[in-house]
C-alpha positions as CSV (number, residue, x, y, z in Angstrom):
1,X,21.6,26.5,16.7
2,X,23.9,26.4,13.9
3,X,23.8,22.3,12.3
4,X,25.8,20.6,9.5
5,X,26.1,17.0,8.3
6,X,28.4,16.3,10.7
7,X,26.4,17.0,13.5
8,X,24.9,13.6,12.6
9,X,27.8,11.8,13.5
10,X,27.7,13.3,16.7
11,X,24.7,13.1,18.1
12,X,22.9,10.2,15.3
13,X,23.2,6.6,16.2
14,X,24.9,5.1,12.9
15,X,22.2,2.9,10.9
16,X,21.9,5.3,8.6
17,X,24.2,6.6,6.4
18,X,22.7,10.2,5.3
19,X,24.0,12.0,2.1
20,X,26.6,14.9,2.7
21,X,23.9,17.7,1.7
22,X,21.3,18.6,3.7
23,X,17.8,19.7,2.8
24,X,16.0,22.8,4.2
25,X,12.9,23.3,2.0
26,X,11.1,22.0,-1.0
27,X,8.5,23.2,-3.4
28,X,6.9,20.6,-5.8
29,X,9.5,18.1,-7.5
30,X,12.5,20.5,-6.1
31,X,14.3,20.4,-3.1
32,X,16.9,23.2,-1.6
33,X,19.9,22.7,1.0
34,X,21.4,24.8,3.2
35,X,23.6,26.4,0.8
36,X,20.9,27.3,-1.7
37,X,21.3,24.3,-4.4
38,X,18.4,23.2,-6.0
39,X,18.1,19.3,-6.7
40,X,15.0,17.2,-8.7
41,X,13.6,14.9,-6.7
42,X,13.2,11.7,-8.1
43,X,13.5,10.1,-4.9
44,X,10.0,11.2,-3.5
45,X,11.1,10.5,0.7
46,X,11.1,6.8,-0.7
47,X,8.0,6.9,-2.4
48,X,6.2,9.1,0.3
49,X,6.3,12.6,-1.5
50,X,2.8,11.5,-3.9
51,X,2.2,15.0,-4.2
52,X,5.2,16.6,-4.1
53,X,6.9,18.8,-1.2
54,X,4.6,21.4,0.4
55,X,1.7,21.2,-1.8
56,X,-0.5,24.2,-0.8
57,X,-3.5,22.3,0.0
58,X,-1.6,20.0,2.3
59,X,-0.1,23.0,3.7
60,X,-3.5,24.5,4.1
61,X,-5.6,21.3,5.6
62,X,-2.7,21.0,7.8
63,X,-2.6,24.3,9.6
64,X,-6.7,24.3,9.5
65,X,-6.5,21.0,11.8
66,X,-3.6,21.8,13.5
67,X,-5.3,25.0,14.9
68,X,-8.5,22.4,16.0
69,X,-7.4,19.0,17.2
70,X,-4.2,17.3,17.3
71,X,-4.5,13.8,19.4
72,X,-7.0,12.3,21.7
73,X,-5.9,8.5,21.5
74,X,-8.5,5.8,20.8
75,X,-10.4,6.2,23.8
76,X,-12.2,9.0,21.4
77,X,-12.7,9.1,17.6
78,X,-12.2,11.8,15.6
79,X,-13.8,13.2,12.3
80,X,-11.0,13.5,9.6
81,X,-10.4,9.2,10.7
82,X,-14.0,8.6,10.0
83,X,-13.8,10.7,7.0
84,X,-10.9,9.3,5.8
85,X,-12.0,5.6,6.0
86,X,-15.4,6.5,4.4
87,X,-13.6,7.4,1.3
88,X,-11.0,4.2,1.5
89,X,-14.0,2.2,2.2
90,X,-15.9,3.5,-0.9
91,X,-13.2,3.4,-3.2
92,X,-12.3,0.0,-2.6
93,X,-12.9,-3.6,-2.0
94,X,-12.5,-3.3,1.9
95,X,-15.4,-2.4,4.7
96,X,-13.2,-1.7,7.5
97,X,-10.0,0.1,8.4
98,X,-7.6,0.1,11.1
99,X,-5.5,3.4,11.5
100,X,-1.6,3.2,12.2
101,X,1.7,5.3,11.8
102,X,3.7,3.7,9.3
103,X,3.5,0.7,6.8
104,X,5.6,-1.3,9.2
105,X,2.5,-0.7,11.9
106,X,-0.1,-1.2,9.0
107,X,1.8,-5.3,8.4
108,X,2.1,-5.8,11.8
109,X,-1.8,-5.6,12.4
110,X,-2.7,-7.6,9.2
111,X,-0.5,-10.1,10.6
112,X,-1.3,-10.0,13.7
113,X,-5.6,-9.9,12.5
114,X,-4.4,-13.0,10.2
115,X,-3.4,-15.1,13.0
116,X,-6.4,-14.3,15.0
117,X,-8.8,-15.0,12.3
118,X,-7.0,-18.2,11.8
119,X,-7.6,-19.5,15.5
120,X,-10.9,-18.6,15.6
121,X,-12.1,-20.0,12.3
122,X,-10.1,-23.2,12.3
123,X,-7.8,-23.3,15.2
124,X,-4.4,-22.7,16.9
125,X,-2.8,-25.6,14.4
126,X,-3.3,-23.0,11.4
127,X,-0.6,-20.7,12.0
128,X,1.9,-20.8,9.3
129,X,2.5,-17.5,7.4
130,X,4.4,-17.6,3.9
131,X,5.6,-14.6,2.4
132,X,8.7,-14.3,-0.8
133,X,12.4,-13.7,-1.1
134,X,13.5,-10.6,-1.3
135,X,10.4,-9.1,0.3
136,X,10.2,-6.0,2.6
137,X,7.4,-5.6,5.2
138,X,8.5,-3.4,7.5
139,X,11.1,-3.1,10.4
140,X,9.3,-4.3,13.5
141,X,10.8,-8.0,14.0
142,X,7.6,-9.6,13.1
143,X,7.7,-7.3,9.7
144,X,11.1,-7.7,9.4
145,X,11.1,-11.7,9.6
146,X,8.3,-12.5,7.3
147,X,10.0,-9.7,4.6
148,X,12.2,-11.9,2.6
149,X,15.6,-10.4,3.1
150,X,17.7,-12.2,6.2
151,X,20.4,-9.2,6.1
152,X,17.7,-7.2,7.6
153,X,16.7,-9.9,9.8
154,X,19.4,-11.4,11.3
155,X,21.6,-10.8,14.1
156,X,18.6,-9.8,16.6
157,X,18.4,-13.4,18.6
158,X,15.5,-16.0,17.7
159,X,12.5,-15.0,14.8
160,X,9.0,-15.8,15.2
161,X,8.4,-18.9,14.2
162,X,6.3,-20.4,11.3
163,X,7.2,-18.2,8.7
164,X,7.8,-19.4,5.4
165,X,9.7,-18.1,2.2
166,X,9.5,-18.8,-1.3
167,X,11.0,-17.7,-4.6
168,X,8.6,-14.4,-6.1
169,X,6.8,-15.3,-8.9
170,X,7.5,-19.1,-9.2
171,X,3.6,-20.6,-8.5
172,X,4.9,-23.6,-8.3
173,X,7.1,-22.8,-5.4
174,X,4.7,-22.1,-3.6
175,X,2.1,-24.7,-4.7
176,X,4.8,-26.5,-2.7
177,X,4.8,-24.9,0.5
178,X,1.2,-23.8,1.4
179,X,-0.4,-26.1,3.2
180,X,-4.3,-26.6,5.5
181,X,-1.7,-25.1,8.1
182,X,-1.0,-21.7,6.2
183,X,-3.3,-18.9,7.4
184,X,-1.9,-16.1,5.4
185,X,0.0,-15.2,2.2
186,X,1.5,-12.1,1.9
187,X,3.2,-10.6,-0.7
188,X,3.7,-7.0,-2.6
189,X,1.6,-6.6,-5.7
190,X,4.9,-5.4,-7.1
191,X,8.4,-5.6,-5.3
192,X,9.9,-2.4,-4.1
193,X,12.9,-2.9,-1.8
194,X,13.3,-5.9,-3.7
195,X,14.1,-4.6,-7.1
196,X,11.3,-3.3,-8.9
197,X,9.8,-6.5,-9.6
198,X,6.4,-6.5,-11.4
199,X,4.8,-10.1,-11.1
200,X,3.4,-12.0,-14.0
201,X,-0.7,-11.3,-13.6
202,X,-0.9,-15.3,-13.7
203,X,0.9,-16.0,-11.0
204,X,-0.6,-13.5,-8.6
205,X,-4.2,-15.2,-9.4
206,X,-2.6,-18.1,-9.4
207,X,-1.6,-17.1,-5.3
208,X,-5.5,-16.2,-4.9
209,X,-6.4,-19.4,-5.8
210,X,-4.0,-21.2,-3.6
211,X,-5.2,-19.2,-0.8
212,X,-8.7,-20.0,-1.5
213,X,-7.9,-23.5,-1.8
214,X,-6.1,-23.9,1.9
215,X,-8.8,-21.8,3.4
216,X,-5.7,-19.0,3.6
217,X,-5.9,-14.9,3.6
218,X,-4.4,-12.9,0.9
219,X,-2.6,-9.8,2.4
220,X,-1.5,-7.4,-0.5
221,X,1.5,-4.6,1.0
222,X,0.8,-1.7,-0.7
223,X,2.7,0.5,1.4
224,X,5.1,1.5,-2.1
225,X,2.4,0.6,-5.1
226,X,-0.4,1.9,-3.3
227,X,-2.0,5.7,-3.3
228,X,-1.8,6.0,-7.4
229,X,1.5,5.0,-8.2
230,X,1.0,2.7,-10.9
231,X,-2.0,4.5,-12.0
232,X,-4.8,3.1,-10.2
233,X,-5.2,4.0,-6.4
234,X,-4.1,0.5,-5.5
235,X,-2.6,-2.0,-7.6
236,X,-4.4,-4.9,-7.0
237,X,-6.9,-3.1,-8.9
238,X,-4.6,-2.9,-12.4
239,X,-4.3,-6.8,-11.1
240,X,-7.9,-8.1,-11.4
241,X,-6.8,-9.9,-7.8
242,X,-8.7,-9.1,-4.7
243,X,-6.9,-9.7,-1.4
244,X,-8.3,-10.4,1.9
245,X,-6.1,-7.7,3.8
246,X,-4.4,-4.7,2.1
247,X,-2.2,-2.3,4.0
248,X,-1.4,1.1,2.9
249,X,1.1,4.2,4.3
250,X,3.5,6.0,2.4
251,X,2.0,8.1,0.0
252,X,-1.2,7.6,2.1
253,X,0.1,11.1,4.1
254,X,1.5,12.3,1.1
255,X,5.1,13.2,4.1
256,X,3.0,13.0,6.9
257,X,3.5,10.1,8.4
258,X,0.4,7.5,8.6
259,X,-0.7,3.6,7.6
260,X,-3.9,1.9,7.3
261,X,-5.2,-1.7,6.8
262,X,-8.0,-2.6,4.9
263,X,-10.2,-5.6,5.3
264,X,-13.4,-7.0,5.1
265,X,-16.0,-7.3,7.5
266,X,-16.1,-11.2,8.0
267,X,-12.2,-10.8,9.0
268,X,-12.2,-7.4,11.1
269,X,-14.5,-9.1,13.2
270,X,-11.1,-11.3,14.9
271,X,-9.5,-8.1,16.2
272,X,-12.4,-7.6,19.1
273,X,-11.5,-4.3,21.7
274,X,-8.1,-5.3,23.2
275,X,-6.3,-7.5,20.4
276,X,-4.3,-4.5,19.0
277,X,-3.9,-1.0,19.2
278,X,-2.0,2.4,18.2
279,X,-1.8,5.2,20.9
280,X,-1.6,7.9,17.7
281,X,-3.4,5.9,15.1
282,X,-6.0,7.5,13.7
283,X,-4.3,10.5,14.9
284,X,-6.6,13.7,13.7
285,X,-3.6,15.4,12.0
286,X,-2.3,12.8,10.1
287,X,-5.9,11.7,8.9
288,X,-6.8,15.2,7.6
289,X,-3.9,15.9,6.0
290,X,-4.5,11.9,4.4
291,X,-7.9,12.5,3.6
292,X,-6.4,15.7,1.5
293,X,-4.2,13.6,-0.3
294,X,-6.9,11.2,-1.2
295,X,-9.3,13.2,-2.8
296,X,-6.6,15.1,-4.8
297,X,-5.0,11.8,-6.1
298,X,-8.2,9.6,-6.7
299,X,-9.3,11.6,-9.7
300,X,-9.1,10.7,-13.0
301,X,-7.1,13.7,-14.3
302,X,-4.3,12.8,-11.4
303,X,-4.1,8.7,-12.5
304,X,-4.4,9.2,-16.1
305,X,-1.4,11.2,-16.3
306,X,0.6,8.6,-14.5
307,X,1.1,6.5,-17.9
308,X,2.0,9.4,-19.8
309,X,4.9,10.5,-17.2
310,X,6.2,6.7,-17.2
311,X,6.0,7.0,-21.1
312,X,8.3,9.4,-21.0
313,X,10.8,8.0,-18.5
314,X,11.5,5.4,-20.6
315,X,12.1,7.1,-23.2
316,X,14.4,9.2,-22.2
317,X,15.6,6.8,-20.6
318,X,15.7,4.2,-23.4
319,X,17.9,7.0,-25.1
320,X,20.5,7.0,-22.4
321,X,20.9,3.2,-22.6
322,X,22.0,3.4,-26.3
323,X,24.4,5.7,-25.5
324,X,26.2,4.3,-22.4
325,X,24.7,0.7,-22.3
326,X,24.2,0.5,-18.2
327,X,21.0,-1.0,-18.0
328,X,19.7,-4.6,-18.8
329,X,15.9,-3.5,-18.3
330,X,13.6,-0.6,-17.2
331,X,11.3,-2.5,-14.5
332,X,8.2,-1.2,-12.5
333,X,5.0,0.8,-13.3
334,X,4.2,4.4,-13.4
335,X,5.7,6.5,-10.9
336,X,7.9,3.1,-9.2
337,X,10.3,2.3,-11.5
338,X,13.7,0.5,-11.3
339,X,16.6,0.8,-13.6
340,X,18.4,-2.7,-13.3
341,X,22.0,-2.6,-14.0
342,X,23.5,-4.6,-16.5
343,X,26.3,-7.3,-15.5
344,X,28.9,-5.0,-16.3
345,X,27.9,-2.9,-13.7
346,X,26.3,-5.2,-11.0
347,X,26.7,-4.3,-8.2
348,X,27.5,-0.6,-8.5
349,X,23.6,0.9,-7.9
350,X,24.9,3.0,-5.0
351,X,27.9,4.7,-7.2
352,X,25.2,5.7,-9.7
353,X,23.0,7.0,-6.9
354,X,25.7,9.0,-5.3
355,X,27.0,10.2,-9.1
356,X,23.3,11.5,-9.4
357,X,22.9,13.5,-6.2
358,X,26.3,15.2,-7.2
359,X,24.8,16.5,-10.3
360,X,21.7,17.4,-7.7
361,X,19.2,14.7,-8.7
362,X,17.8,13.2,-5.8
363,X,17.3,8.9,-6.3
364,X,17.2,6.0,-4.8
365,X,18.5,2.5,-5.2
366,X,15.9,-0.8,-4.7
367,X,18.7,-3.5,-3.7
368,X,22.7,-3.2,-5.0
369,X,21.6,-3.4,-9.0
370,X,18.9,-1.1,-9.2
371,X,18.3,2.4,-9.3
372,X,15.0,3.6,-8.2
373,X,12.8,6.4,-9.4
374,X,9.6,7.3,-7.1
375,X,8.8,10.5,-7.9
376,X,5.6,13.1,-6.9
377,X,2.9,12.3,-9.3
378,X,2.6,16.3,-10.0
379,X,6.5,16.1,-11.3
380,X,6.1,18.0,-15.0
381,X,7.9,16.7,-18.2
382,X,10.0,19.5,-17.7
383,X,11.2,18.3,-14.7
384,X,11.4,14.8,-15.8
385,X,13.4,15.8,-18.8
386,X,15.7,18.0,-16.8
387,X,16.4,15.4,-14.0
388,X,17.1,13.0,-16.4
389,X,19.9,15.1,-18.4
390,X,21.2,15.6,-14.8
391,X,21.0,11.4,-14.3
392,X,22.7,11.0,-17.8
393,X,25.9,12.9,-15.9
394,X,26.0,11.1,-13.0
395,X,26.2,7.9,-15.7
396,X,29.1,9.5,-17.8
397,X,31.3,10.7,-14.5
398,X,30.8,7.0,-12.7
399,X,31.9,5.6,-16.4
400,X,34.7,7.9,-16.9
401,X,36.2,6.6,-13.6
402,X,35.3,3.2,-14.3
């Protein structure tokens, strides 16, 4: 069956609004489409892509398991799950970990665990969940409601009720708002769909505090900083802030889609058999391929060369900025960064995207002012440098037609 781009319009219902190209394979950074063009990927399947496309020992892993054991459901365990949260468990603060599909799953159930730990510790009073403008949890409507962006949540009838909202970054806003009735804080250890926005360190132990002091959990969303991105595996870890909850997906599967929540054993102990469940979490092919893309990313060599590869972003990209003047800043860390648009250009992140992708780079935008950059942690400076020449001509053609 022959398919173009247009065969989404036809057969696709309409919330999304996919580029004209369409891709067919990918090696590494690069990506091919049906006519044979080659485009860098910068883009990373929205910070998913850790490793790149197709690496061989995902490729490998994945056939292996796929020729032993694909589902059972959680009537059975499997070993790649138990494998897989070993190593979580080991390599971080957490001693449990529930298994889901996607980051959106993975908030849902610290949510959902939050709540429950809240009544039976202190009661059904303690309910109230605060999380910060311009957040992003997650589509389900629970997700979507405490993420800090209405456009996403409006429109769908009546929200759960006592959530909470305020300004990123401002302590004292919050200081404010948390109360003996607040059960759970969460908030991303660095804002993705939000902008790129990396947090003063005070203020984030300056959240654990609060939480501590009103008897409240922490829940970090890692699902965009976590897996090495910022050059740790998580970022709470670059941070010095532990949370109570941490969820993680994405670049967890490395493409292969998977989620996990992280917690301690005190708190686990609320979601008893029954509370919550995931027909194809913990599913054995998405936890083999994961526990792949953990070993190969939790090593020094991988997260050492993390700061070298922002290094160079910048400056190339620095170099592009005193040529054309676009950008006001170069926000994020490591392989997340976000390159906020200047007033003169407010507004205008999507023309700069699509300008990009028609001098094949592949990139995203975080909100209407910023492009964003999440690429494979493998990409080389080579790669870098080239995708960036091919970004600095998407910025001359959207200025020439300025």
């Amino acid at each position: 069956m022959q398919v173009t781009r247009s065969t989404f319009n036809e057969v696709m219902v309409p919330n999304y609004n996919p580029a004209e190209m369409v891709p067919v394979r990918g090696e590494g950074a690069r990506v091919w489409d049906q006519n044979d063009i080659e485009y860098i990927d910068f883009a990373g399947g929205i910070a998913v892509n850790v490793l790149g496309h197709c690496h061989p020992e995902l490729v490998k892993v994945l056939a292996e398991q796929g020729a032993k054991l694909w589902h059972l459901s959680n009537v059975f365990t499997n070993e790649p799950a138990l494998r897989l949260a070993k190593k979580l468990v080991d390599a971080t603060f957490a001693d449990k970990v529930y298994f889901a599909n996607s980051g959106a799953e993975a908030n849902e159930a610290a949510l959902k665990l939050a709540r429950r730990y809240a009544l039976d510790h202190f009661g059904e009073e303690k309910d109230q969940i605060i999380a910060f403008a311009k957040g992003f949890h997650g589509r389900t409507f629970f997700t979507v409601t405490v993420g800090g962006q209405p456009a996403y949540s409006d429109g769908f009838g009546p929200k759960p009720g006592a959530v909470m909202h305020c300004e990123y970054n401002n302590l004292d806003a919050l200081k404010e708002l948390i109360s003996d009735r607040t059960c759970a804080v969460m908030m991303e250890p660095m804002q993705g769909e939000g902008g790129i926005i990396v947090p003063d360190p005070a203020f984030v132990k300056g959240v654990r505090e609060l939480c501590d002091q009103h008897n409240a959990l922490l829940i970090f969303d890692e699902v965009q900083s976590g897996m090495g991105r910022t050059g740790k595996l998580y970022e709470y870890m670059n941070l010095g802030v532990t949370p109570d909850i941490l969820t993680t997906a994405k670049s967890l599967g490395g493409g292969f889609p998977v989620g996990a929540m992280l917690t301690t054993d005190k708190i686990s102990a609320s979601l008893k058999p029954g509370t919550h469940g995931s027909t194809y979490g913990g599913n054995p092919l998405a936890c083999a391929v994961a526990e792949k893309v953990f070993d190969i990313v939790n090593n020094p060599e991988i997260l050492d060369g993390v700061a070298h590869k922002e290094a160079l972003f910048r400056k190339i990209l620095g170099q592009i900025n005193e040529k054309y003047d676009v950008f006001s800043e170069i926000r994020g860390k490591g392989m997340l960064l976000g390159c906020a648009l200047n007033e003169k250009y407010k507004g205008r992140a999507k023309d700069f995207m699509t300008a990009a992708n028609a001098e094949h780079l592949m990139c995203l935008i975080a909100g209407m002012d910023v492009i964003r950059f999440a690429p494979s942690l493998l990409i080389t400076d080579e790669e870098i440098t080239e995708g960036l020449a091919r970004f600095e001509r998407g910025i001359a053609k959207v200025l020439a037609n300025s």
